[in-house]
BAKE-641821 format. One line per 10 residues: number of its first residue (from 1); for each residue x, y, z of C-alpha. Coordinates in Angstrom, 1 decimal. Example, Ala and Ser with C-alpha at 12.3 -4.5 7.8 and 13.67 -1.06 7.14 Angstrom:
2
1) 12.3,-4.5,7.8  13.7,-1.1,7.1
END
This chain:
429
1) 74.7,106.8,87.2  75.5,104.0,84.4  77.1,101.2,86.5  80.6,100.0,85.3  82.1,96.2,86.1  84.8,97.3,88.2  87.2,94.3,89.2  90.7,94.0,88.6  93.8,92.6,87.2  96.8,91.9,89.3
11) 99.0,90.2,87.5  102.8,88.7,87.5  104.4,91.5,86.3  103.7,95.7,85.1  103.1,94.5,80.9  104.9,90.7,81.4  104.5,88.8,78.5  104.6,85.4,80.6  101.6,83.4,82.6  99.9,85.3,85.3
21) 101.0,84.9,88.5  98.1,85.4,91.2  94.8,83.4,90.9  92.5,83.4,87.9  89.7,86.2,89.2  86.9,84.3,90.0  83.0,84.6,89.7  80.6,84.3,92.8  80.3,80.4,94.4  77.3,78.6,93.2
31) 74.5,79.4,95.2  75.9,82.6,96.2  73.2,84.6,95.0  72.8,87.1,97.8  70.7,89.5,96.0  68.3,86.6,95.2  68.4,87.5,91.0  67.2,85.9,88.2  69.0,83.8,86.0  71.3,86.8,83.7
41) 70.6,89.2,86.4  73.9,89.0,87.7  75.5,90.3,84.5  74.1,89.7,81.2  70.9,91.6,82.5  73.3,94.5,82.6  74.5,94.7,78.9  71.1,95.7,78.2  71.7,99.2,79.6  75.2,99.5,79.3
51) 75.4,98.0,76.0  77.8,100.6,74.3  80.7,100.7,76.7  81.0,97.3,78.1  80.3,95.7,74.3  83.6,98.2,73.3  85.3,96.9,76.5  84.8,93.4,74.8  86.3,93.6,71.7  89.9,94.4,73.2
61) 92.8,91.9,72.8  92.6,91.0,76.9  89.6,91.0,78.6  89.2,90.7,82.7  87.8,87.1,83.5  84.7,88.1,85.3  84.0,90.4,82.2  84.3,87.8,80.4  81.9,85.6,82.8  79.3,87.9,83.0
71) 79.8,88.0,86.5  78.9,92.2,87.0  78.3,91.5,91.0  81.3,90.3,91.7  82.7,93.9,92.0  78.9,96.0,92.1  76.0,96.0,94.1  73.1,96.6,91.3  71.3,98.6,94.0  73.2,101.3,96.1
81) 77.0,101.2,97.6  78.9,103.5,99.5  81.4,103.7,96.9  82.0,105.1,93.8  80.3,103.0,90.3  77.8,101.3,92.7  81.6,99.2,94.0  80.5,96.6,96.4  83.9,97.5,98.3  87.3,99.7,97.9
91) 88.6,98.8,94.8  91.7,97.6,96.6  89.6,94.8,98.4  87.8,94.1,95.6  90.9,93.1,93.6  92.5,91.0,96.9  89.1,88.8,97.3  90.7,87.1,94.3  94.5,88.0,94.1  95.3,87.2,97.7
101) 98.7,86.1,97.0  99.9,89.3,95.0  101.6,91.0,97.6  103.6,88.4,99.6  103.0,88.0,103.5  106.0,89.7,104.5  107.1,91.8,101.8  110.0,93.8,102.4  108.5,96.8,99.9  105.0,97.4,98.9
111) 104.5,99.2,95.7  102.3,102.5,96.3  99.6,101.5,93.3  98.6,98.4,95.3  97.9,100.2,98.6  96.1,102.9,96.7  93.8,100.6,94.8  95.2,98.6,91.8  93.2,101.3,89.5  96.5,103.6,88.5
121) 98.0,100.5,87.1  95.2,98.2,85.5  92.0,98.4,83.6  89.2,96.8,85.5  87.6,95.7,82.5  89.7,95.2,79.3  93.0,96.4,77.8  95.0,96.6,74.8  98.2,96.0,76.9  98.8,92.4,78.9
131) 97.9,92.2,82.2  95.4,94.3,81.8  98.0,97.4,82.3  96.4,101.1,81.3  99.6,101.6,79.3  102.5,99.6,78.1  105.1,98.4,80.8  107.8,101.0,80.0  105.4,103.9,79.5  103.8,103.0,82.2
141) 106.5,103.0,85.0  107.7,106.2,83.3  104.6,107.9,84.5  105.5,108.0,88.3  109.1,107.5,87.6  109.9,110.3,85.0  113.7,111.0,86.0  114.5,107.3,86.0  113.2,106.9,83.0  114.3,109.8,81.0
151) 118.0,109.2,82.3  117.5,105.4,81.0  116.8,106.6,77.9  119.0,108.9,77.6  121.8,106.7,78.7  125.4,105.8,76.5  125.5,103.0,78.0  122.3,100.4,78.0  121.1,97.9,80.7  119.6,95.1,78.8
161) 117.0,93.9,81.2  115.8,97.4,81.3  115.4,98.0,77.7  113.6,94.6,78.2  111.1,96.1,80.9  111.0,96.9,84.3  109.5,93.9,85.0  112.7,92.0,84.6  114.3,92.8,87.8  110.9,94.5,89.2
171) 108.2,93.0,91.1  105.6,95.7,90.1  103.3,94.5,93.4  105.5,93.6,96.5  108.3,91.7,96.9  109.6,89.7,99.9  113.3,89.4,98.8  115.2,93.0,98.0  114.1,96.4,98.6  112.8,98.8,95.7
181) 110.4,96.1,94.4  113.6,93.7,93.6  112.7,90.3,92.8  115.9,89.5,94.5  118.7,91.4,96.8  121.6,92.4,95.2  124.1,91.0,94.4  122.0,87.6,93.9  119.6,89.5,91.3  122.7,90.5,89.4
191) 124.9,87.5,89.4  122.0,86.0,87.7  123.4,87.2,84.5  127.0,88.6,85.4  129.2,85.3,85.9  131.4,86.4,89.1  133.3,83.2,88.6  135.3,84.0,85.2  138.3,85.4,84.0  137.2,88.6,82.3
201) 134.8,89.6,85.1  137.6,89.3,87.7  140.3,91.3,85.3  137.6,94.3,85.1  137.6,94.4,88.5  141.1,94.1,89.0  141.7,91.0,90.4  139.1,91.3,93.6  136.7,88.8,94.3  133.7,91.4,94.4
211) 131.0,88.1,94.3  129.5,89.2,97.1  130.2,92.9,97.0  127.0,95.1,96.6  126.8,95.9,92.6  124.7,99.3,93.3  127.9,100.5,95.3  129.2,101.3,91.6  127.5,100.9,88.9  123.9,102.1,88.0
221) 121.4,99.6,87.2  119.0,101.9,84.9  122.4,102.9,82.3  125.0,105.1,82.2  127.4,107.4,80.3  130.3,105.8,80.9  132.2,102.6,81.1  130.7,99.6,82.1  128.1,101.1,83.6  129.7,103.1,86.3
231) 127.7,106.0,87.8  128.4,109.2,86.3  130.4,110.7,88.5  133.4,107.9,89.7  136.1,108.6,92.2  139.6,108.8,89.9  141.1,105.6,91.4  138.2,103.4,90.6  138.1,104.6,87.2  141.8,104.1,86.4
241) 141.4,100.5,88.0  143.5,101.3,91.1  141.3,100.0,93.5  144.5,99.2,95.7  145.3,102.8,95.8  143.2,102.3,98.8  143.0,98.9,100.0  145.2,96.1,100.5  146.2,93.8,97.3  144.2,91.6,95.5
251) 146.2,89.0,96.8  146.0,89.9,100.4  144.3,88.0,103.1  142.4,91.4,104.1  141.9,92.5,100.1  139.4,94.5,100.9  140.7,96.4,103.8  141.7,100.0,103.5  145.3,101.1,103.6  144.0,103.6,106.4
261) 141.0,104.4,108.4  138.6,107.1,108.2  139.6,110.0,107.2  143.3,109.7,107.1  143.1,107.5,104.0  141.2,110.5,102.5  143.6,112.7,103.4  146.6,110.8,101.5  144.7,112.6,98.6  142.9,115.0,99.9
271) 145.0,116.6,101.6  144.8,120.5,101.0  140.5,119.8,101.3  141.0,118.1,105.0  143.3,120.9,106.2  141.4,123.8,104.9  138.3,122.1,106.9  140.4,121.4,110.2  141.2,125.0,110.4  137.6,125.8,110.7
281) 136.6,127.5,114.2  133.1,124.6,113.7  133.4,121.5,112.0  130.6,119.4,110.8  130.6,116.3,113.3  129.8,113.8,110.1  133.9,114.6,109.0  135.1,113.6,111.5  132.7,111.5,113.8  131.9,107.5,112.8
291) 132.9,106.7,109.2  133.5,110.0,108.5  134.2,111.3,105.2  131.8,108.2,104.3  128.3,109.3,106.6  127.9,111.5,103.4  129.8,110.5,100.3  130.5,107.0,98.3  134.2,106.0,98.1  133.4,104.3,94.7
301) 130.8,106.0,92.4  127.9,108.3,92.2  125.0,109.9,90.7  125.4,112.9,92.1  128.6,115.1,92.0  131.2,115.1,94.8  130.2,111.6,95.1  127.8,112.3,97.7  125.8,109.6,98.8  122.2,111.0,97.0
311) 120.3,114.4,96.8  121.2,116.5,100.0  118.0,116.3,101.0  118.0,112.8,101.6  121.9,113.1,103.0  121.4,116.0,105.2  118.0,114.5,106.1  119.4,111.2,108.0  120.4,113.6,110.5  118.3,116.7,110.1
321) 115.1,114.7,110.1  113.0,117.3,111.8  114.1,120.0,109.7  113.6,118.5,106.7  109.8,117.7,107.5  109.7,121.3,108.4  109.7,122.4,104.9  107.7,119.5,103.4  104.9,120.8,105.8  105.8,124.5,104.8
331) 103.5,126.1,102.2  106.4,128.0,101.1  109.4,126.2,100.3  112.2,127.3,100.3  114.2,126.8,96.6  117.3,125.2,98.3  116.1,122.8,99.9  113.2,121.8,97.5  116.3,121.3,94.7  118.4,119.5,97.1
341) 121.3,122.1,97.7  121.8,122.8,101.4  125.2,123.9,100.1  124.0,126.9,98.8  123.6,128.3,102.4  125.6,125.9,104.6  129.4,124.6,104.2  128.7,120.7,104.8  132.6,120.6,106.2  133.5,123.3,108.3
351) 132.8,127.1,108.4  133.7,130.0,110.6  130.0,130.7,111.4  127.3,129.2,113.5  124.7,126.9,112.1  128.2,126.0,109.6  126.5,129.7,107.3  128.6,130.1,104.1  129.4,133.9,105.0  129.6,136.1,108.1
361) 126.5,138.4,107.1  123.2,136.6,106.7  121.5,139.3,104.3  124.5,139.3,101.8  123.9,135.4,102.4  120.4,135.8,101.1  120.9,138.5,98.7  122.6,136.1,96.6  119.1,134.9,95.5  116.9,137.5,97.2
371) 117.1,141.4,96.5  115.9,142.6,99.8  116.0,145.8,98.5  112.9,145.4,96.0  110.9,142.6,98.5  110.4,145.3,101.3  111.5,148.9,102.5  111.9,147.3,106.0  115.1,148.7,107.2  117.2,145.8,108.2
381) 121.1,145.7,108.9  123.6,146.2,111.7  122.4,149.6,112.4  118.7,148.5,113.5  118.6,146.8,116.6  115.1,144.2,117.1  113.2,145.6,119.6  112.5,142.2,120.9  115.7,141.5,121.7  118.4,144.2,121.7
391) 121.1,141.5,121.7  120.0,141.7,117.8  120.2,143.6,114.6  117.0,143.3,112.1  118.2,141.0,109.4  116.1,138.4,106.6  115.8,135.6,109.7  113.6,137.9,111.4  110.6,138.0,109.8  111.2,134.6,107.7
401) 112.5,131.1,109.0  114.9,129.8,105.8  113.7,126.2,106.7  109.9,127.1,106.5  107.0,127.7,108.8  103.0,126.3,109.0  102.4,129.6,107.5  102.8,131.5,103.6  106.1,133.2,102.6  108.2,131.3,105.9
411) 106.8,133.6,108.4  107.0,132.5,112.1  103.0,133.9,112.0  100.0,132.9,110.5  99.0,136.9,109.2  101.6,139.7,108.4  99.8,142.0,110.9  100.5,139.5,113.8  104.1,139.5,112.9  104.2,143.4,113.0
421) 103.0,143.8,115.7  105.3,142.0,117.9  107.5,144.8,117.4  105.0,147.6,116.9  102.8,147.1,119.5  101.2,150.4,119.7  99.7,149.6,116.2  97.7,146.9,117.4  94.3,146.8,117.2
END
């Protein structure tokens, strides 16, 4: 096994152009000679052997210090380890014996690389990119975060600090100030370069002091198609500037107080939507419990169309915690859910029909995905009673669980014969 110098670069920011952050790695104290080796042994000895690689690794524009240093056992034992390339440790506490001050002491969000071992992000030896980096900052970041990325790119509208790099609003390690690796918590990160205090910034927001206002609320930090950076899909008053349409004046006391409460201010618009719902035999608790139109959508802007709050997943996933894990532990999953459309079985408002089912019959309910008729010659429908229960008819839910199961194709039982043969017990074996 040819042995690799394996230490690491953590430095200020993902492909930052300015001086490193975190300590200068450093080579073993004086005297520290553990292994008892003579004078090269520690690291020049080792070029003789792995002469091609490292003397490659050399010649790159930015070269790890203890590379550099010769210092090959700062990272390797040059006799056996328990870890992969003769490591004298996990590469993550390799990397932290020198860059102790990386992640701060009480970050409030960790990036995932650093946990994992520093490796996905840097070159232990040498780089063409700063900092070490396996890739340049952008292309990079893109790797893990594809749809971010692509939807920056393909953005009308630019955000200059991210055509700059991530790194500008990013700590690409930990940060102890804003959630989502922020180097600060919004709105202080963004009234860093957006002046709250003058004229044209209060007359494009209509007169309201929104200083202190939550930025993200609106507009989306990564670009956008439309107008100063709003998300994509903006409620109709915020986008014709008619932010009193639901709260008080710009000049009120109260400015940013709504007109109503709840969902009787949505209802001075939505008015047809509301009754429709309230006529339904089972509402959905979220319309009408707590905050209520607002538990699931944003009264300003959002990514995702009806202005709810995120991907159903996540939404419906506040509440429905357990069945959400459900199908992340399924082997099967169940298109739906994995796509983040729970409204493709459920009404989120109101409906007529338990578990809130869009439709009275659950196999037309599935049918409009599934054609039962070519996945099985089961009989199933209200004219076959289940012999485990003759309170019910044979229908999709029972063989399969629509929210997924331990087991392959959402079956309640690990092998098709033990599901069988709950009902045709004479056929077992």
């Amino acid at each position: 096994m040819r042995a690799r110098i394996l230490t690491l670069v953590l430095a200020t920011a993902i492909g930052g152009a300015g001086p490193a952050r975190a300590a200068p790695a450093k080579a073993a104290p004086a005297g520290a000679n553990k292994f008892k080796l003579k004078p090269g042994a520690s690291g020049t000895v080792c070029l003789e052997c792995h002469t091609t690689d490292i003397e490659t690794q050399l010649k790159k524009p930015f070269v790890h210090t203890p590379v550099k240093s010769r210092d090959c056992i700062g990272c390797h034992n040059p006799h056996a380890a328990q870890h992969g390339k003769l490591l004298a440790e996990e590469p993550g506490k390799i990397c932290a014996s020198c860059h102790q001050d990386v992640v701060p002491a009480k970050a409030k969000s960790t990036h995932k690389p650093v946990s994992d071992g520093c490796v996905t992000c840097h070159e232990p030896h040498a780089s063409d990119f700063p900092s070490n980096l396996v890739k340049a900052q952008v292309a990079l970041c893109a790797g893990c975060h594809k749809e971010i990325a692509e939807g920056a790119a393909k953005a009308k509208v630019k955000h200059r600090p991210v055509e700059q790099g991530c790194a500008t609003c990013h700590d690409p390690h930990g940060s102890a100030t804003g959630t989502a690796l922020l180097k600060g918590d919004v709105p202080g990160l963004c009234v860093k370069c957006h002046k709250t205090d003058r004229p044209t910034f209060l007359t494009k927001h209509a007169g309201y002091p929104v200083s202190g206002a939550r930025c993200t609320s609106c507009h989306d930090p990564h670009g956008s198609d439309t107008r100063g950076m709003l998300y994509n899909t903006v409620h109709p008053p915020v986008a014709r500037g008619l932010c009193s349409q639901c709260h008080e004046a710009a000049s009120s006391p109260n400015r940013f107080r709504t007109k109503q409460a709840g969902i009787n201010l949505c209802k001075t618009c939505h008015a047809q939507r509301v009754l429709q719902m309230m006529d339904q035999s089972r509402l959905h608790w979220a319309t009408i419990e707590g905050a209520a139109c607002l538990n699931c959508h944003n009264p300003h802007a959002s990514k995702v169309k009806g202005l709810v709050k995120s991907n159903l997943v996540n939404v419906c996933g506040k509440c429905h915690a357990d069945t959400v894990k459900r199908q992340e532990r399924s082997p099967t999953k169940h298109k739906p859910i994995t796509d983040g459309q729970c409204q493709k079985c459920h009404d989120p408002h109101g409906s007529p029909q338990a578990l809130m089912l869009k439709g009275a019959d659950r196999i037309d309910l599935c049918g409009t995905c599934h054609d039962w008729q070519k996945h099985s010659t089961h009989p199933i429908g209200a004219k076959f009673k289940d012999p485990r229960n003759p309170n019910l008819t044979l229908e999709c839910l029972s063989c399969h669980r629509a929210h997924g199961t331990e087991y392959k194709h959402m079956m309640p039982y690990a092998t098709t014969t033990d599901m069988c043969t709950k009902c045709h017990q004479n056929l077992k074996r």
